[in-house]
N, C-alpha and C positions, 0 to 999 in steps of 0.2 A: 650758444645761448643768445649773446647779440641780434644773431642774422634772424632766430624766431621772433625774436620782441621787435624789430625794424619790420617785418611782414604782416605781424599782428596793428601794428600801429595803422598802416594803409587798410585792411581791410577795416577795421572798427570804424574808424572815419569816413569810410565812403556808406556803409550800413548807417551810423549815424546821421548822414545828410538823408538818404531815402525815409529813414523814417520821421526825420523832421517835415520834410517835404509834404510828405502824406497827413502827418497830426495839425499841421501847420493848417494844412487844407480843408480837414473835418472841421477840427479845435481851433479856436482864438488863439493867440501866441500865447496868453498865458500859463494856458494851461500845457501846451507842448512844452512851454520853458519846466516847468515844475515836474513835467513827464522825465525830461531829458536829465533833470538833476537828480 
């Protein structure tokens, strides 16, 4: 059970960066901040 939650941890993380990257670039920070929470 450890070794899935340590594998899900990197992948959400790097998903999370592409899709900030991308809202960031349409969207004012604001609004990706508010997106991401």
């Amino acid at each position: 059970m450890e070794d899935r939650t340590f594998t899900r941890v990197p992948w959400q993380r790097r998903r999370r960066g592409d899709r900030t990257s991308d809202d960031a670039s349409r969207a004012p920070p604001r609004q990706a901040a508010g997106e991401v929470a």
